[in-house]
Each structure stands twice: as structure tokens, then as C-alpha cells.
N, C-alpha and C positions, 0 to 999 in steps of 0.2 A: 457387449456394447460398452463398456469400460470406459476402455477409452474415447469413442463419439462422446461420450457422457463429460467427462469429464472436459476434453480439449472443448468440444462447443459451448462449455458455460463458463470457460476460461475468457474464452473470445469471443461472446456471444456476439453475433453481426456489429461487425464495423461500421458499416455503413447502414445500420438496421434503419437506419431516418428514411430513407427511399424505398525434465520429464527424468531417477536412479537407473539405469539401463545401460549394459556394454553392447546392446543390439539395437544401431541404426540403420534405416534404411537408406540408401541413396536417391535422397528427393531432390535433388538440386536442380535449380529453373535451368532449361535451355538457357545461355548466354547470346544463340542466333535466332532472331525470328524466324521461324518456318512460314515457308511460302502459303500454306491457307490462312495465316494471319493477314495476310491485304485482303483477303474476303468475306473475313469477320466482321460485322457491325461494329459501332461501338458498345452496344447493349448486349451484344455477344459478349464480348472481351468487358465489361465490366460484371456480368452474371457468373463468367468463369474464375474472374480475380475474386468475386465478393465470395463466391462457393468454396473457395480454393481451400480455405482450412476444416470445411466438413468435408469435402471430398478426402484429405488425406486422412481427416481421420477415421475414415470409411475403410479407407484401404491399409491404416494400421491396425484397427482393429479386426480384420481380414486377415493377416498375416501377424496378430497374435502379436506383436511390437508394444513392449510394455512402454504405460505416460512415463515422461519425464520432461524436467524445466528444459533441460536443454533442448529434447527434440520439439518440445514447443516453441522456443524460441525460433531454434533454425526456422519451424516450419511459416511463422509467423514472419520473420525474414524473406521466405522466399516468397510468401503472398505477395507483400512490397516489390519484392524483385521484379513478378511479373505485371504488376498493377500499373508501375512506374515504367515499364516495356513497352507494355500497352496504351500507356497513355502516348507516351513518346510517337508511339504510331498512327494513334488518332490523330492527335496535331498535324501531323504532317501532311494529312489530307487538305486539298486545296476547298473544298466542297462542305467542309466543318461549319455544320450550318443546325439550327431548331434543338430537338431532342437530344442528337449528337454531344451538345455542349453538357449538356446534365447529366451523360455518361462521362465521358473525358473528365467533369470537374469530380464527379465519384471514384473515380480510377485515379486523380492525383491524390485524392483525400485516404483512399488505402493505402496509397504510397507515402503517406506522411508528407506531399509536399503542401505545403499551403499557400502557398502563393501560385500554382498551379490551380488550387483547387479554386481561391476565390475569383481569380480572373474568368474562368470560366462557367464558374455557377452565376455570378454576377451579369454576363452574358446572356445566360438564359434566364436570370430574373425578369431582365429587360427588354423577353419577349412579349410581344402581345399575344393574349389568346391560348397561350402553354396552360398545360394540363395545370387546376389550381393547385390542388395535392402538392402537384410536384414541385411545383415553386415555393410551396412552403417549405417542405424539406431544405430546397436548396437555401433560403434566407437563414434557416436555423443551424445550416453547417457554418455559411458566411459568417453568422453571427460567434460563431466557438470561433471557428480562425481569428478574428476579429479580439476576439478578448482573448486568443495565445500569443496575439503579438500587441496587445495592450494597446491598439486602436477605439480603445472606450468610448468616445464620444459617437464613432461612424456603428460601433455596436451598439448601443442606446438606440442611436435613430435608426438601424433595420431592425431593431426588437420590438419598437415603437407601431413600424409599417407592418409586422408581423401577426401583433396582435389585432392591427386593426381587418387582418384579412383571415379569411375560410380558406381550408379548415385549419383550425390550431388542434396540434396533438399534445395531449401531457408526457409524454416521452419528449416529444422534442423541446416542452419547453422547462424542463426538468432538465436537461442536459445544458441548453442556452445559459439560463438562470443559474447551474451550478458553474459552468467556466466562467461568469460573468464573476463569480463571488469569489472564485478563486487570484482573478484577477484583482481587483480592489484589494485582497488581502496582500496581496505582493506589494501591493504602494498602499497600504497601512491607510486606506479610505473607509474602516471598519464603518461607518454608519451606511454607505452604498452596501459594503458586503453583505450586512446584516439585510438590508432590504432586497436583496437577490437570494441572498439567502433561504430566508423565509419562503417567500415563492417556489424555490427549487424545493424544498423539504415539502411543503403543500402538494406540488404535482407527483411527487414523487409515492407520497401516503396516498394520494387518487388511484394511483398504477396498483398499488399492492393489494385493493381492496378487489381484485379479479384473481380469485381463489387459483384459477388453474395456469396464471401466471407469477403467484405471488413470491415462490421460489428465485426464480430471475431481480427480483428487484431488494432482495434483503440487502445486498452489500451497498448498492445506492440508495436504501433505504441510512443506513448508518452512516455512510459518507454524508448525504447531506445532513442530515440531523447533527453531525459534529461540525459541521463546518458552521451551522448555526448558531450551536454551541459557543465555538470558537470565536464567532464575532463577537456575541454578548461579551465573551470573557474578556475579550482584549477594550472591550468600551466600558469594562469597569461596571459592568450590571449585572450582579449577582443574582439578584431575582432572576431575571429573564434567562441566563445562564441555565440557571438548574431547572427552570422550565423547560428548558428545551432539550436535558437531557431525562427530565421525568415523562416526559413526552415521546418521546423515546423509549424511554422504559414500558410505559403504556401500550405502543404501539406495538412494542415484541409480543408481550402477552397476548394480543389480539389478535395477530397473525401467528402466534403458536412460532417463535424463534427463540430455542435457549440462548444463543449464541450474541444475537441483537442483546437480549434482556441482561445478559451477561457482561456485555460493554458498555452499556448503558449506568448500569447500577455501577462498575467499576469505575468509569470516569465521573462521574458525579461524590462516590468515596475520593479520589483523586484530588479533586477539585476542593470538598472541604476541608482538605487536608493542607492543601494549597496553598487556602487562603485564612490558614491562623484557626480551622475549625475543628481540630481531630477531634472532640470530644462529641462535635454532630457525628462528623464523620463516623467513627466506631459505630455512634447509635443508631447511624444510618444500615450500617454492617448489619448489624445484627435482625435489625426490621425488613433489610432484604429480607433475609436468610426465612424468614416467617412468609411474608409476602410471595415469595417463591412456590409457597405451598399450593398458596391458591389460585396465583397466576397460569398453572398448565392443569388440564385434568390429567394429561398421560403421565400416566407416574416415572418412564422412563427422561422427559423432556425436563421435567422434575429435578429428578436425583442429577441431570448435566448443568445444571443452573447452578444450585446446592452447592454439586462437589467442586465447580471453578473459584468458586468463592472464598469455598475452605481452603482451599490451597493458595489463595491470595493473604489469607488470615495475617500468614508474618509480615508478608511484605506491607502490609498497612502496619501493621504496632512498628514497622521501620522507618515508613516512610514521615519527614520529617523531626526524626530524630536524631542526635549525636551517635553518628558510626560507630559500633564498638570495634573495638583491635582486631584487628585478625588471631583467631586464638591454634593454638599448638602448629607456628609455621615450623618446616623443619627447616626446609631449603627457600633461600632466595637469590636469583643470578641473574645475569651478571653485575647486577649493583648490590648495595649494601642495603640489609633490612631498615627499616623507616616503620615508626609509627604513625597512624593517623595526627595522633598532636606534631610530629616533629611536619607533615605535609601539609598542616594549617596556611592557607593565602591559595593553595594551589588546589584546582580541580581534580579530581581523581574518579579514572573510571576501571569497574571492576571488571573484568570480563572471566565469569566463569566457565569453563569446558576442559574438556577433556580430546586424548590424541583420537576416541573412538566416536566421538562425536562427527554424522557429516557436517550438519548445520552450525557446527561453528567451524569449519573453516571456509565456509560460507562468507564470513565476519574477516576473516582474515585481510583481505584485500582494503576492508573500510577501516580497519583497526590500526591498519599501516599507514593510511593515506592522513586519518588524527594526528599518529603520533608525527607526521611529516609535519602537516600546516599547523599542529596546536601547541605542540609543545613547547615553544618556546616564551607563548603568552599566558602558559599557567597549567597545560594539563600532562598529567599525570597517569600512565595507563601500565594496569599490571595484570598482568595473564594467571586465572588463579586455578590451581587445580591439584589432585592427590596423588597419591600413591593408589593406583589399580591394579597393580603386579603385571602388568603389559602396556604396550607398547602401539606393536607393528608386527606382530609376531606369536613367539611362545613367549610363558610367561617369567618375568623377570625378579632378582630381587632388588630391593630400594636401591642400593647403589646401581646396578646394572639400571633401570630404569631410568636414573638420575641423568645416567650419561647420556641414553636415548633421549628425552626431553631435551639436552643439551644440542644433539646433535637434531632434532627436528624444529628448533627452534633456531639453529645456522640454516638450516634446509629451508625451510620457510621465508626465510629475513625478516621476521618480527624482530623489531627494533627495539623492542619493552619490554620491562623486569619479567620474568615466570617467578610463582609466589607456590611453590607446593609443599602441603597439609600433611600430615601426619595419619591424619586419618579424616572425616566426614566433615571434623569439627566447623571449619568454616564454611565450608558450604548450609550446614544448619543454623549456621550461625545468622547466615544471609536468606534463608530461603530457596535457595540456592539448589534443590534438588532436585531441578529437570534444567539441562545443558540446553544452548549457552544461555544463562541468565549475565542479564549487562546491568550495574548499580553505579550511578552516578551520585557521588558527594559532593557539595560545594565549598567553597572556599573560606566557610566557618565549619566545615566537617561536618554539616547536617549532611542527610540522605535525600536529597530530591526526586530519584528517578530509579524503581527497579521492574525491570520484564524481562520474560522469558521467551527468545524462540529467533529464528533470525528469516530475516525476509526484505524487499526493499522497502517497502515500507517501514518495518522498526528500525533499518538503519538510519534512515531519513530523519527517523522519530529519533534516534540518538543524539545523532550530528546535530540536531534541532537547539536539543537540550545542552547540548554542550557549547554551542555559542551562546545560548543564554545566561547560562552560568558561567561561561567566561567574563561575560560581558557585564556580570555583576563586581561591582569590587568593595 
């Protein structure tokens, strides 16, 4: 069961409010409505679109179909496809009347349309006498639409009618409350975010305190707790800041998550580091690494806390400090070698990997599109990696390898310097020893930013950083 396991707490219910593999299967939606869809309810056709990705992963797991991003994706894709079919077909009905409307507005809402979804959930708010449940659902999806298309004020007042009516669920208003805060962060309203904020993280700690679903709620468990974070930080309240990620930290220990306690502790070193404190910072380091002890009793849960930590070791005595040189380069091309002092005013980003690496060509696609839009207002990106005596193939000597690097870096259309090593040395030098690690310097050649691993999210978190230090001069 693998993969049910895995795809269903990828995607756990969309709509709950109401993949490395050369073997895919052919799952693509019908493109024709079949004739028993006019005899489908719309509760029908919305129970089969909201099913639709445990059912396949019923039937890959059946047929033995290893997970992978992609076949999630597709399949993810064609949930929409057929949501967005279906809805199309309920509409059409002349007779779209009552219940009907809170299915059609859930069938646009898989489909990602929003403006489908609120017209018609809105509809059945505005019924008299509709099941209470169900109208709260539909106010709390209205209310997300509402804050993705930064209608703030008409989200306020149905969050408002919301709360004043039965039943309120803490999932939904944990979700409300976190698009609500995401939103204000977009238009830089940090003192709203922070009060949505708060809320969101609050409902969110309620949900996790039910043992046999607490699994499900860690990663929203950490989303909002940073997003919390996040407001403090940017209003300049350090106190509240680090409460809320010690709060956090707190929280992991008690629901037994290394992985929470682990992000937790790292962004709070982060943050003192940040903001002019490495000297807490470190001592912060090392008082985890104790407190660790006692926070799990399972010794395994233990030693994963521990060991993420230590392997952060360098990149904290880095971060915030004067880059050192890249030491024993052999090769550099197609530009001329540069020192960190001689790139002094310009940003520079490090991207460690290798040609054996998947996840970092993973990166690739984002690492092109920087050096498109940034490089002419300051940044600086260089591809860093060694001699491994292969390639693509058997194994090579330095020159021969030289030329392959040469030639997969025309293959590719990486637009930016390749920087390779003679041996380890820089990569140790950076920390650097699990690929792709990315290290962002700024434009007095401090270190602001080093992580390992690629994902959209740390791209995100990249791009992030890199217009902020651009934007510094």
C-alpha cells in the first residue's frame, strides 16, 4: 500500500472541508462525456472527481506502478480535468437548483476555478434552511477564494458571518485564517497578517492534539507556526518572533515530530544569526543539541534531531560570515576565474551539484530563468562541482570529463560560469556535502543563505532571497 500511502497524504482531500519511474500507466480523462454522465447527480460527479486520486492510487498500487512527482502530478491534472468536465456539465442543467449548487461550487473548486467556485457556493449560502454544516463549509471555501484573489474587506465580513454561526470547524478555520494571512503578507499589512496568523497557528495546535490524526496536520502544523514567525519578523518584534518559533519547538516535542523540532530550532539559529546575534545563536546551537535529549524518549526520534543538526554545524559558523575563496579551483569556463573580492557589489549564488545528481537538475530550469531576469542587476551564479571520474557513462579521466561537463553544459543551456574542484575541497569548504546545496552571498561578500535539497518550495525560498539581497545596496 505504498503508494495509497504516500499519494493520499500528498493530496490529502481537496475538498476535505465538505513520482522516479519509466512505468506509467495510461490514465488520461476521457476528453468525450460518456452518455451516463447526463444521469449522474451532481453529488455523484462531485464524490467521483473528489475520490479520483485515492481511487488511482488504488489501482497503482494494484498494478505495482512505482510513486513518482510526475505521475502525481499527471494524476493530479486529471482530477481537474474531470472536476472541471463535470462541473461544466452540471451548469448546463436548466433545473441547477438547492444541494446541486454545493456540489457544482465543489467540482469548480477541484478544478481550481474560483470564480466558478464562489458564484456558486455563494448561491447556496443564500439558501434558506440548507443543511447548517454545509453552508459553513461553503463560507470557509468562499472565504480562501476571497483572500486568493485579495478581496479582503468581503473576506473579513463572511469570516465575520462565519464565526457568528454553527458549526465552526477548526480545520476550516485554520485554513480560512491561514490564506487570510498569507494574503496581507502580499500587500505588506504585517500587523492583520500577524492577527490571522495567530488564529491560524491556534486552530491548528487544537487539530493536532487528536493523537490518531496528528500525523496529517505536522506540515500545517509548521506552515502556520512560520508564517507567524514571519509576521513578527517583518514588524520588527524580536520577542514575539522567537516565541513563536520556541512555540513551535515546544509543540514538536509534545507531539513527538523530529522533523518539526528540527525546523524549528534551525530557524530560530537563523534568525539570531540574522539579526547581528551569532554569539546567541551558536549558544542557542549547542543548548538544542542538549535539550534534544530530553525532548523524545524514543531514542531513535532522538539521534534524527541530533544528527540534522550536526550536519548544519558548518553552515551556521558560515552563515553571516566573509565567504572564503573557493580553494584548489582547477577549471573555470567559459569565463575567467574571479575572486570573491574581485565580485564585491554583486550577489552571488553558489549552486552546488553534480552531473549524478537528480535533484539538481531539478534546479536547473530555476537557475536559468535567475540568470535571465537577474543578472544584469547584480547577480552572479556559478555551477560548482568536482572531478568524480564520470559523467554519463564509463568512467573518465580529468581531461576527458572536462570536455563532457563542457559538452552537458551546451546540452543543457546553462548560461553560467561551471566552477570545478580538484578534489572535495570546496565543497568542505561550504558544507556542501549532500547535492544540490545553494549559498547565497551578498553584496559585501557576507554568506546570508545556505540549504540543501531542491524542491518548489526551496526554489521559491531562493528566488526570495535573491531579490532581497539584490534589493539591498
Amino acid at each position: 500500500m505504498r503508494f495509497i500511502t504516500l499519494l493520499f497524504l500528498i493530496v490529502f482531500a481537496v475538498a476535505g472541508s465538505s513520482a522516479q519511474s519509466g512505468r506509467v500507466l495510461d490514465t488520461s480523462v476521457q476528453t468525450e462525456t460518456p452518455a451516463s454522465t447526463v444521469e449522474l447527480t451532481a453529488k455523484q460527479m462531485f464524490d467521483e472527481a473528489n475520490g479520483y486520486i485515492k481511487a488511482k492510487a488504488t489501482e497503482y498500487d494494484t498494478k505495482k506502478v512505482p510513486f513518482s512527482q510526475k505521475l502525481l502530478e499527471q494524476t493530479r491534472l486529471e482530477q481537474r480535468q474531470l472536476a472541471a468536465k463535470y462541473a461544466a456539465t452540471a451548469s448546463a442543467r436548466k433545473d441547477l437548483a438547492g444541494e446541486d449548487l454545493y456540489y457544482v461550487g465543489m467540482l469548480h473548486w477541484i478544478a481550481e476555478n474560483l470564480d466558478g467556485t464562489a458564484e456558486n457556493l455563494r448561491k447556496f449560502i443564500a439558501i434558506e434552511g440548507s443543511a447548517a454544516d454545509r453552508r459553513q463549509s461553503a463560507r470557509s471555501i468562499v472565504i480562501v477564494v476571497l483572500a486568493k484573489q485579495k478581496k479582503l474587506d468581503e473576506a473579513e465580513a463572511l469570516l465575520a458571518e462565519y464565526l457568528r454561526s454553527e458549526p465552526t470547524k477548526q480545520s476550516e478555520r485554520a485554513r480560512m485564517e491561514g490564506e487570510l494571512a498569507k494574503a496581507y503578507q502580499s500587500q505588506k499589512d504585517f500587523g492583520r497578517m500577524a492577527a490571522h496568523a495567530d488564529e491560524g497557528y491556534r486552530a491548528v495546535k487544537e487539530l493536532s492534539k487528536d493523537a490518531a490524526s496528528r500525523a496529517r496536520w505536522i506540515d500545517e502544523i509548521f506552515d502556520a507556526g512560520i508564517l507567524l514567525y514571519e509576521a513578527y519578523r517583518e514588524l520588527g518584534d524580536q520577542k514575539k518572533a522567537e516565541a513563536a518559533l520556541e512555540d513551535l519547538r515546544a509543540t514538536a516535542a509534545t507531539i513527538s515530530s523530529p522533523s518539526l523540532y528540527y525546523y524549528a530550532v534551525d530557524q530560530k539559529i537563523k534568525y539570531l544569526i540574522e539579526t547581528g546575534r551569532k554569539p546567541q545563536a551558536q549558544e542557542y546551537y549547542m543548548t538544542s543539541l542538549i535539550r534534544a535529549e530530553s525532548a523524545f524518549g524514543v531514542a531513535s526520534l532522538k539521534a534524527d534531531v541530533i544528527s540534522r543538526l550536526k550536519k548544519r554545524e558548518k553552515h551556521y559558523k558560515l552563515l553571516g560570515e566573509i565567504a572564503p575563496e573557493l580553494p584548489a579551483v582547477d577549471q573555470w569556463f567559459p569565463g575567467k576565474p574571479k575572486t570573491f573580492a574581485e565580485l564585491k557589489g554583486k550577489v552571488v549564488l553558489l549552486d552546488f551539484w553534480a552531473t549524478w545528481c537528480g535533484p539538481c537538475f531539478e534546479a536547473f530550469p530555476s537557475l536559468k530563468e535567475w540568470h535571465q531576469d537577474f543578472s544584469r542587476e547584480g547577480l552572479v551564479t556559478l555551477g560548482v562541482t568536482r572531478y568524480y571520474g564520470r559523467v554519463d557513462g564509463p568512467w573518465v579521466d580529468n581531461p576527458g570529463e572536462i570536455e563532457e561537463l563542457k559538452s552537458f553544459r551546451e546540452a543543457e543551456k546553462l548560461p553560467y560560469d561551471f566552477v570545478v574542484g580538484k578534489d572535495s575541497s570546496i565543497q568542505l569548504a561550504y558544507g556542501a556535502t549532500s547535492l544540490p546545496t545553494a549559498v547565497l552571498i551578498d553584496r559585501k561578500g557576507v554568506i546570508r543563505y545556505i540549504e540543501t535539497g531542491t524542491s518548489t518550495a526551496r526554489l521559491t525560498q531562493i528566488r526570495e532571497m535573491i531579490l532581497k539581497l539584490l534589493a539591498e545596496k
